[in-house]
C-alpha positions as CSV (number, residue, x, y, z in Angstrom):
1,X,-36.1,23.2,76.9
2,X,-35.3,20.6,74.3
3,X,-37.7,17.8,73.9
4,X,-35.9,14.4,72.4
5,X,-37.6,11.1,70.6
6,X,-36.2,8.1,69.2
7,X,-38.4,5.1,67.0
8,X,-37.1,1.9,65.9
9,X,-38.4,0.3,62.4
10,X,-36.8,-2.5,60.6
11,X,-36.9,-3.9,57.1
12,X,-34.8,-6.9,55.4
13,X,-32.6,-6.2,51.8
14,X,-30.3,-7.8,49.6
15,X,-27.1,-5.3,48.2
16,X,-24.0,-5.6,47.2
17,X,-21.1,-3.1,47.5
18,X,-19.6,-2.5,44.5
19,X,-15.9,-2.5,44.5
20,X,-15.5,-3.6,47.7
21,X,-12.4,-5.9,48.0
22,X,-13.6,-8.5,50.2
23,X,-17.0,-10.8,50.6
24,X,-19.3,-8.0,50.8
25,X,-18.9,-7.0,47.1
26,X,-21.1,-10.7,46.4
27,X,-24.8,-9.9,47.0
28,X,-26.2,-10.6,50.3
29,X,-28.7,-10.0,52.7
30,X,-29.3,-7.8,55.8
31,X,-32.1,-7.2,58.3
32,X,-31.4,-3.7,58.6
33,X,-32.4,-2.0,61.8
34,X,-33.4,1.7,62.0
35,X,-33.6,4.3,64.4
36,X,-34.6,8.5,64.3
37,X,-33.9,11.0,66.5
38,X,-36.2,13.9,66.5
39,X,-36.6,16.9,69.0
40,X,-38.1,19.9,69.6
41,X,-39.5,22.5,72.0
42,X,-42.8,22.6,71.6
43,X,-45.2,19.9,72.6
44,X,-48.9,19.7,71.3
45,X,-51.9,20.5,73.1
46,X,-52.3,17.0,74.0
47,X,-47.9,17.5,75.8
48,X,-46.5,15.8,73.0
49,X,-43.5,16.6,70.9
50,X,-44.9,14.0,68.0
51,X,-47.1,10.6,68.8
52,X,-45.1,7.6,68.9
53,X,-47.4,5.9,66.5
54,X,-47.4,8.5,64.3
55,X,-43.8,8.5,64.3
56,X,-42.9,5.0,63.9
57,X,-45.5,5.0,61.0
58,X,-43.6,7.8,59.4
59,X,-40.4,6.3,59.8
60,X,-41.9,3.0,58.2
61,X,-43.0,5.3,54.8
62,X,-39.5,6.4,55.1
63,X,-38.2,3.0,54.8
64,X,-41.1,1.1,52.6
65,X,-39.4,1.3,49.3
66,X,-36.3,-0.4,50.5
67,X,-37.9,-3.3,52.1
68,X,-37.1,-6.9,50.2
69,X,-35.8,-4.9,47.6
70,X,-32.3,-5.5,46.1
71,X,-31.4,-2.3,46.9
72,X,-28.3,-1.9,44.2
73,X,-31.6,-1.7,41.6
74,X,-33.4,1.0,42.9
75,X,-32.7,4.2,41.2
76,X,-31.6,5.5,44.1
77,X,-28.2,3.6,44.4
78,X,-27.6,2.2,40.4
79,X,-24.3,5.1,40.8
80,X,-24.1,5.1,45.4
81,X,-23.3,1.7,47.1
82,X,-26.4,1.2,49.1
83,X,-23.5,1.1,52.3
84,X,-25.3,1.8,55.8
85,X,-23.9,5.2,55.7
86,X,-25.5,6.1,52.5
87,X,-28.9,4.5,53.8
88,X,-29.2,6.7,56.8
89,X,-28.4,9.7,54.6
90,X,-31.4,8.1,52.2
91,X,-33.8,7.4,55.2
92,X,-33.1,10.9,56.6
93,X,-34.4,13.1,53.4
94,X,-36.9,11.0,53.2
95,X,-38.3,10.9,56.8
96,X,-37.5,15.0,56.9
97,X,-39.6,15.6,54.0
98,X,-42.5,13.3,55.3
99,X,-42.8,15.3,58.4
100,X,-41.8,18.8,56.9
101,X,-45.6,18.5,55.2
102,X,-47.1,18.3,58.9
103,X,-45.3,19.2,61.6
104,X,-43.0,22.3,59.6
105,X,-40.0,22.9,62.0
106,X,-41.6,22.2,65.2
107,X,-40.2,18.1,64.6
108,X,-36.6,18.1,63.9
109,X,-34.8,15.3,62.8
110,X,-31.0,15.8,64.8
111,X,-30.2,11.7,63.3
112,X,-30.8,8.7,61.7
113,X,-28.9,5.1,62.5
114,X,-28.7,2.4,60.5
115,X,-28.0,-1.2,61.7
116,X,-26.9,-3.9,59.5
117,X,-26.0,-6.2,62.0
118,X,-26.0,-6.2,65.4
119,X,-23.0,-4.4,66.4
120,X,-22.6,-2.3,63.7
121,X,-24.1,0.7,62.4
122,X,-23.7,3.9,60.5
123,X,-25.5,7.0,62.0
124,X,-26.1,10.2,59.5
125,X,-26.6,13.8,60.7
126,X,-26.4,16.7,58.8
């Protein structure tokens, strides 16, 4: 038995992708939408895999630093293009090692999605 979640955060950034040959290398602004995957087979005492609230707030700390930031300036992407792709890859290490302190392996992140429009998004999953 295999136990699935998914939570949804969002957060609003300026970037700019460097070398890009097109409008998109100009800065501009998204209101990037977010969403982890995490499973596992073991569900608390209380028959939960991992509280919603506690995951959403999780995934939020995960995403804090890169909310109304220009994200081009944070140390993070100065040599990566802050692209969707290499967000979810960010998001990811980050969210893993914010529930590897308290839930070890029994929450497993399978993915993370980011959205930087509607119809378009990058997922990342190692």
């Amino acid at each position: 038995m295999v136990y699935e979640l998914q939570a949804e955060v969002t957060f609003s950034a300026a970037h700019a992708l460097r070398g890009y040959q097109g409008d998109c290398e100009r800065k501009h602004g998204h209101n990037f939408r977010v969403q982890a995957v995490v499973y596992g087979q073991e569900l608390d005492e209380l028959g939960m895999l991992i509280d919603f609230k506690i995951f959403k707030e999780q995934l939020m700390k995960a995403c804090a630093e890169l909310d109304h930031q220009d994200l081009n300036q944070l140390p993070a992407f100065r040599k990566k293009n802050p692209s969707s792709e290499v967000l979810a890859e960010y998001i990811y290490d980050h969210l893993a090692g914010l529930l590897k302190d308290r839930w070890r392996n029994r929450v497993i992140i399978r993915q993370v999605t980011v959205w930087e429009a509607e119809k378009y998004g990058a997922t990342y999953r190692p």
